[in-house]
N, C-alpha and C positions, 0 to 999 in steps of 0.2 A: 886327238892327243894320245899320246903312249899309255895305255894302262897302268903298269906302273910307277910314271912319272905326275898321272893324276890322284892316283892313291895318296902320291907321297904327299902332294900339294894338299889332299883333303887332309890328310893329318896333321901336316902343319899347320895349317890354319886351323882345325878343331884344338889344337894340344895349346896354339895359344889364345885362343876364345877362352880355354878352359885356365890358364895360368892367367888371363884378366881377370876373369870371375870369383877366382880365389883370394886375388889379391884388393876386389871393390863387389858385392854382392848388390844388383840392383833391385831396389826395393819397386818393383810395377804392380805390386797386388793391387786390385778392385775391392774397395770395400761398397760397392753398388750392386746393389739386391738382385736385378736384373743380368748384371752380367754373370753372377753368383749362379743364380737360376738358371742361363746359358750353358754355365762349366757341369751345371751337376747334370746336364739333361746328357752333354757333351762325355761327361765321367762314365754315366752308367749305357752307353751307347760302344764306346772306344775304351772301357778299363776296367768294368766290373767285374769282367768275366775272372780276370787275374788278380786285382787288387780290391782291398779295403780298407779297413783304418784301425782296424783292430789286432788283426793277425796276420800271420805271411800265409800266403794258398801257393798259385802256380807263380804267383810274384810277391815280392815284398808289398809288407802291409805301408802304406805311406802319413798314417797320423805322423806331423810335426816332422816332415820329409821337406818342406821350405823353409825351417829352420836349420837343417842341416847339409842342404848344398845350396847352388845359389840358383836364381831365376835361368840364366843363360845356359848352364849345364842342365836344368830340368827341361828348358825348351827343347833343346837341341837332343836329349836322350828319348825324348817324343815322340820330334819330326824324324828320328831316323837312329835309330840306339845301333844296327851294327856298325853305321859308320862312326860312333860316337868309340865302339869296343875297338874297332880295327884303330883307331889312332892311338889306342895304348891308356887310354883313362885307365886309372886304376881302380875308382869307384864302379865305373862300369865293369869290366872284367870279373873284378872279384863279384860282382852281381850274377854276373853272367855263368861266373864256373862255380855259384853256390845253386844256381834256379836251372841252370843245362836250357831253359827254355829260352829264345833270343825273342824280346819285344816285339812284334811288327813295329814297320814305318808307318807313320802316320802324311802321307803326302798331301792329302786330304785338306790338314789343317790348317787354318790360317791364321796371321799373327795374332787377329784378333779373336781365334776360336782357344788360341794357345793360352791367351793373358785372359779368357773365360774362366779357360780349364785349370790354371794352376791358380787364381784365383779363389776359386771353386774347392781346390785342395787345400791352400792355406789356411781356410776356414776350421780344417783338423788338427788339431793342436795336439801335443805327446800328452795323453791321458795317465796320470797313474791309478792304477787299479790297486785292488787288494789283491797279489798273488796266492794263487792256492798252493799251500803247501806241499813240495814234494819231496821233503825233508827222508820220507819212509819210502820213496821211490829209488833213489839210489840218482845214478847220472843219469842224464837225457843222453837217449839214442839216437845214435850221428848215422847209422848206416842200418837200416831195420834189415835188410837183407846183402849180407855181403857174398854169398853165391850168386852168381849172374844167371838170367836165364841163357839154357843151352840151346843152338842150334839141333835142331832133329835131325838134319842132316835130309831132309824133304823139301822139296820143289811144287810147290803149290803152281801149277801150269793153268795163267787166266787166258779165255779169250774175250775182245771185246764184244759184249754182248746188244751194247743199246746207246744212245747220250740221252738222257733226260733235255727237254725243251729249258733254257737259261732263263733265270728269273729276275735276272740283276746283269746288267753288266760289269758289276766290280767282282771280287772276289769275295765272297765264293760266289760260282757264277750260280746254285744252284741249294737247296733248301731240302733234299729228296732224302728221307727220313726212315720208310716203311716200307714195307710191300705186305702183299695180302688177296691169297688166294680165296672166292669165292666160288663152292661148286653147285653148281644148278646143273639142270638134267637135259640142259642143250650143248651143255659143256663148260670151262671152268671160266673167269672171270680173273686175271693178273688185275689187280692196285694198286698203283703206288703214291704215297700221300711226298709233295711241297709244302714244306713250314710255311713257304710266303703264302699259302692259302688255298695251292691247287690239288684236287685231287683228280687223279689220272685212271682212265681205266688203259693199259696196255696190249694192244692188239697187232701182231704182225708188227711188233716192234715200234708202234704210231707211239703216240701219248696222245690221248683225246679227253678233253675236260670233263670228267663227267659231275664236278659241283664246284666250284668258286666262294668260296668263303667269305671273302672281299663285299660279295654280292648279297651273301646272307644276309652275314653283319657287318655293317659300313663301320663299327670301331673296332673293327679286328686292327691288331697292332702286331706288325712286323716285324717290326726296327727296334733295337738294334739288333737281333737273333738274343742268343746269351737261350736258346732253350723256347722264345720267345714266339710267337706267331698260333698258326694251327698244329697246334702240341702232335694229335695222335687220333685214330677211329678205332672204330669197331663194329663189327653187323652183328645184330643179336643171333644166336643159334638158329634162330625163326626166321629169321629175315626175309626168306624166299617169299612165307604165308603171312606175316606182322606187318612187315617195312621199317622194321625200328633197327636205325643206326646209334650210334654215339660217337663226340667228337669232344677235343677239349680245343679250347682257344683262350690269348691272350687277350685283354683290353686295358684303356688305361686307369689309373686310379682315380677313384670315384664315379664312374661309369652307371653306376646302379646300386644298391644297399649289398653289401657282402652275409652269407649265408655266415662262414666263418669268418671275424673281423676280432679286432684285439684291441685294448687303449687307444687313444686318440693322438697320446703321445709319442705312440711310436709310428713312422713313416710308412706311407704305401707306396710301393714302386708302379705295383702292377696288379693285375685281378687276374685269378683263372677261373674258366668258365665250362663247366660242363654240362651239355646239351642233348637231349632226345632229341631227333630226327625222325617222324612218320613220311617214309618214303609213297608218294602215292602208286608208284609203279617200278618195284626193286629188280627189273627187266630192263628198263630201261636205258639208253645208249647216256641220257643226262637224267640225271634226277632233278625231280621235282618235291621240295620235301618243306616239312611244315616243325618248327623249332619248338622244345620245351623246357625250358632251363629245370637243370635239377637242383645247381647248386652253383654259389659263386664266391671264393675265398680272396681274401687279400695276402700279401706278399710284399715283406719289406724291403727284399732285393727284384733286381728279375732272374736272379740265375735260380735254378733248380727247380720248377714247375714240375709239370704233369708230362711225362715223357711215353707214356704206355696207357693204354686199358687195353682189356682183354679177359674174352670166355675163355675157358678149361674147353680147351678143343679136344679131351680127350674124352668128356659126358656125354651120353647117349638123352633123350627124352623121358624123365621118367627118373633118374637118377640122381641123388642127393645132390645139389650145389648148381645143378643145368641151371643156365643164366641166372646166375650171377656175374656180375661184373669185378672183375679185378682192374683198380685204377693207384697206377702206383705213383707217389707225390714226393717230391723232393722237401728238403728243406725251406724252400724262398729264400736263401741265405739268410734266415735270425741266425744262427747259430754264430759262423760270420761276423754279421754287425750287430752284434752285442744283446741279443735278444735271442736265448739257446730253452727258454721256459719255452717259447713259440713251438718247438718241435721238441718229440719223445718224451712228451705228456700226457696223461690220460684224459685229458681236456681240450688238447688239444691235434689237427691232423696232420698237423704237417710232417716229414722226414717219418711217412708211414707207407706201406700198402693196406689200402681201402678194399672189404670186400662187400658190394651192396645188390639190392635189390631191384632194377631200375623199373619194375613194375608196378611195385609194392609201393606205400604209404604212408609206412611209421615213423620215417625220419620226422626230426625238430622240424624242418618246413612242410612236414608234408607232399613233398613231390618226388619221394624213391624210397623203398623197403632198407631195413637193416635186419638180417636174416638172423633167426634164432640160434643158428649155429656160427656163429661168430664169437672168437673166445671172450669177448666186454660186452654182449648182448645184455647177459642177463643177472649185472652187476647189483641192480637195485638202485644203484646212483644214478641221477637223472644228469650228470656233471657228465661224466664216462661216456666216450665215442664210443659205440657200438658198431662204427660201422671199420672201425679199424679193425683189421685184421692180425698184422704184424708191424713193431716202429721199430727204430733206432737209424732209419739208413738217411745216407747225407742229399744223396742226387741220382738215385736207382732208374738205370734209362731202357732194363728189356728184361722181361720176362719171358722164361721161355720154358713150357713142358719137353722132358729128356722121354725117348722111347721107354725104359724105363719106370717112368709116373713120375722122376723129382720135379721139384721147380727151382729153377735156377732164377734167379734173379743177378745182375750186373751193376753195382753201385760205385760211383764218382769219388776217388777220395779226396783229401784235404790236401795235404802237403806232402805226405810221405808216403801211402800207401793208395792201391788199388784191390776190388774186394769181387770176388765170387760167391754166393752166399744160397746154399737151399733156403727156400721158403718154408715154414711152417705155423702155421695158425699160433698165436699167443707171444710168439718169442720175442725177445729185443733184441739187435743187431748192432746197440754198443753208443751209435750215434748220438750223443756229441760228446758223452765219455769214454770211447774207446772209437780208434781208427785202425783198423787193420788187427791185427794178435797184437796191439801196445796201447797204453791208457795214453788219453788223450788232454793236455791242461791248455784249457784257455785261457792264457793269459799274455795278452798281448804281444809285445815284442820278445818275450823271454818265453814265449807257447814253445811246448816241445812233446815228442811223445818218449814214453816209456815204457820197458819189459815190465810184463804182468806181475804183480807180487805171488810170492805165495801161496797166499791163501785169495784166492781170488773172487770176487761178487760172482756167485752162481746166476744172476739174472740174464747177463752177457751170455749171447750165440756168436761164434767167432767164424770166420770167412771160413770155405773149405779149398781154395787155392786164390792166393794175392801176390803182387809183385808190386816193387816200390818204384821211386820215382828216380831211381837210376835206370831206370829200363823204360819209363811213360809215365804221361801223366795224366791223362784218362782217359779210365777204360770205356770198349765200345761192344757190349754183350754181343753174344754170338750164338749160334745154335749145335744141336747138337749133329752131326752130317749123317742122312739115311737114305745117299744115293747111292750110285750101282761102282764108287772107287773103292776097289778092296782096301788099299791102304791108310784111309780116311773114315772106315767105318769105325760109332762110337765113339770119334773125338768130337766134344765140344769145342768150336773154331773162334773166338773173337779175336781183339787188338786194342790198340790202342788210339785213338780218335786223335790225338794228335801227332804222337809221332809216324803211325802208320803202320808199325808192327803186327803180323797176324801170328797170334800163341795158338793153341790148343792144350787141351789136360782131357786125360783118358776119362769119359763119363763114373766107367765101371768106380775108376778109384775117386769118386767125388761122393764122401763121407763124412756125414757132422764130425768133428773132434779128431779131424784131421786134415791135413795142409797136403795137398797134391800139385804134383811136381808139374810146371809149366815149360811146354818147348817151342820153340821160337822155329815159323817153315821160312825158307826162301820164298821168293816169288821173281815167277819171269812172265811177263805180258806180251803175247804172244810169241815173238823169236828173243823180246828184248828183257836180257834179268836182271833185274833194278829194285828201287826200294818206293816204295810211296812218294818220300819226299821228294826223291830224284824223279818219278814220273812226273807228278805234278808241278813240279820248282816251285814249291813254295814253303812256306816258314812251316806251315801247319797243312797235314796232309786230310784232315777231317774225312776220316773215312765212317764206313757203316756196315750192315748184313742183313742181308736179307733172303727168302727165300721164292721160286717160282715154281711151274709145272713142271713135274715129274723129278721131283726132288731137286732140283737148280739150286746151287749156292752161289749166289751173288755177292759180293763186294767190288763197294762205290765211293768215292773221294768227290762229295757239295764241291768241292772245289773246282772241279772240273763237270762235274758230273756224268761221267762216261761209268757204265754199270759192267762190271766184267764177271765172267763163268767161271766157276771151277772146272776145268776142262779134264783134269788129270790131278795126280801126284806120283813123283818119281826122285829114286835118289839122287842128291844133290852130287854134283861133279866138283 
């Protein structure tokens, strides 16, 4: 059939499914527990990562959204939302050119996973809250950054360097998260970790298993991503002589008693778990390794876990802070679903960087040090985390030391803002009252953010270069570049995880109490100069960065998983 002739027919027939459903709203909700139980497992697998019931993220929040369109236009915006935009809905479009982000299709679904899932939803009813006041705010801000970011006018020239082995045959085909050079005195050791559970040592471009998570622990949990599976590692500074690894992973709630656990009244999604590993032979082509849990928190979403740990690869033996562990912790989405005391509390860890002992013993459970040089160590309050280092941030997914000595960290924003932020022992980073340089008001459907007043709370640390959600909608940290392209040295490289965008900002000028300027390179893959989404063809290009031997800067798109090299940089034509 003619392409455009089948368009037209898909429209017509959507435009009038959607002028039935306007005119008769069919009432199918399940009020059966089980199917309920189906939608929500179905919700936080295929929606979480976008939606909640509280607030708008990368998509509208949908409390009391089956009272206001009807069953047939929610099915049908589901199973397939561009085709629902392309036939001209008006509800859909104006969604579409307020969120710039287009839903995936859900092909997946079936009738019966759909009348689950909005089932599942209708159980959300339009809440009224007590609004916080933002009487002394002035208006809510529609465009937090109306400068665009500039092109640099540079040509990021990749070649294809590797494909990571496929872990799924859907999309993303691939889960590949890390890399991580290991140097021993036979020579170095490439890493690279799969969320689904595999970690990889790289040799002559192979992928060889060298540990299976799956196999560890039989409730490792995958599905549905959302941040979800084997979070992140790390080899102790010692490794060579110790054998002591660390990993984080997912499981599902209730799995075993939570280290950190909260009310009974509020929801578990998920547990994160973090693990000693005594390697018995850290030579080894497979490890063979013997498990210690240090600690295991609950989470009432599954977005925003444990994305990082990580030593100060820049301490020598002997010097103040050598192993310790830095494990940086998202929020679990409380903040989100209506539960914001859960994180940037002094009670509590969540939406923190944690710096701890994993040797030491003084923790509440006994199984890891909370080091005296930690700014809440030596509070007197037995209430007070000690082992938090620094809070405020929403979903922080890379830590990274700048030649320099800064630490950069790379946090996930809300709706409007994405965040750059040095690290510094004691500070707050805003989280869940301040997103980006604007105050942040939770309040449901009318949430919005705002320019700083005045006189502004001095406890708030503000990003030191951010970009809003007209340019991405989150960020995917990056490092700082220390190989041999003149043009490239001293910029910090990341992007944007979903649309695919790679920015840079000059290290030099990344300065507490100031905002540095972000520039946007082209990119051409091998002869071919394209954009992420256009490589990959798909909705969401999920890229990452990593780093290999002899200073190699890699970036890679889960989606496909082909790993490519910064080859060059030259001026754009």
């Amino acid at each position: 059939m003619n392409p455009k002739k089948s368009g037209f027919l898909l429209a017509l027939l959507l435009t009038s499914a959607f002028t039935y459903a306007q005119k008769k709203v069919v009432k199918t909700y399940s009020a059966n527990k089980l199917v309920i139980e189906k939608g929500d497992a179905l919700f936080q697998k295929n929606c979480a990562e976008c939606h909640n019931f509280r607030q708008r993220g990368i998509g509208p929040d949908l409390a009391g959204i089956t009272a206001e369109a009807s069953y047939t236009y929610l099915s049908m915006l589901i199973a397939n939302s561009q085709a629902v935009i392309k036939s001209g809905n008006k509800r859909a479009t104006a969604l579409f050119a307020e969120f710039k982000v287009p839903m995936p299709a859900h092909p997946q679904l079936t009738p019966s996973d759909l009348n689950a899932l909005l089932s599942f939803i209708n159980t959300h009813k339009t809440v009224t809250e007590a609004y916080v006041n933002t009487t002394d705010l002035g208006a809510p801000v529609k465009d937090p950054m109306p400068t665009k970011i500039a092109k640099a006018g540079l040509t990021l020239k990749l070649e294809e360097w590797a494909t990571a082995p496929a872990t799924s045959t859907k999309n993303p085909l691939t889960r590949i998260n890390q890399t991580y050079i290991l140097k021993t005195d036979k020579g170095n050791r490439l890493f690279m970790l799969d969320m689904r559970g595999k970690l990889y040592e790289i040799k002559n471009k192979q992928f060889n298993v060298v540990m299976d998570m799956a196999k560890e622990k039989p409730k490792l949990m995958t599905e549905p991503g959302l941040g979800s599976g084997w979070g992140t590692f790390a080899f102790h500074p010692d490794f060579l002589k110790n054998g002591l690894m660390y990993t984080t992973h997912t499981e599902k709630k209730n799995s075993a008693p939570a280290d950190f656990a909260y009310a009974d009244s509020i929801p578990v999604a998920v547990q994160w778990i973090v693990t000693e590993w005594k390697v018995k032979d850290p030579t080894a082509a497979v490890f063979e390794a013997t498990p210690r849990e240090l600690f295991r928190m609950n989470n009432p979403s599954l977005m925003h876990g444990m994305q990082q740990m990580i030593f100060d690869p820049t301490l020598k033996p002997g010097m103040p802070g050598y192993g310790l562990l830095y494990i940086d912790l998202g929020d679990g989405g409380s903040a989100e679903t209506g539960y914001p005391w859960l994180c940037n509390g002094s009670t509590e860890p969540r939406g923190s960087v944690l710096r701890i002992d994993p040797i030491g013993r003084n923790s509440r459970n006994g199984k890891y040090g909370i080091p005296d040089s930690n700014p809440w160590a030596k509070t007197g309050d037995p209430n007070v985390l000690g082992e938090v280092y620094a809070r405020g941030f929403r979903n922080p997914n890379k830590i990274t030391w700048t030649p320099d000595g800064k630490v950069l960290v790379a946090d996930i924003g809300f709706s409007n803002v994405e965040e750059i932020n040095i690290l510094k022992p004691g500070l707050n980073y805003g989280w869940p009252a301040r997103e980006g340089t604007f105050v942040l008001t939770f309040n449901g459907k009318k949430s919005g953010i705002y320019k700083l007043p005045a006189y502004d709370d001095p406890k708030y640390t503000y990003p030191v270069a951010e970009y809003d959600h007209d340019e991405g909608n989150s960020i995917a940290g990056g490092f700082v570049y220390t190989g041999d392209i003149a043009a490239l040295k001293g910029k910090y490289i990341f992007g944007d995880i979903l649309i695919g965008r790679v920015f840079y900002v000059e290290n030099a000028d990344l300065k507490l109490g100031h905002q540095s300027v972000i520039k946007e390179f082209d990119l051409q893959f091998g002869d071919l100069k394209s954009t992420y989404l256009d490589l990959v063809k798909n909705k969401k290009a999920d890229i990452r960065f990593g780093l290999g031997e002899n200073n190699a800067f890699y970036i890679w798109a889960k989606t496909d998983g082909k790993i490519w090299q910064i080859k060059d940089c030259v001026p754009s034509l």
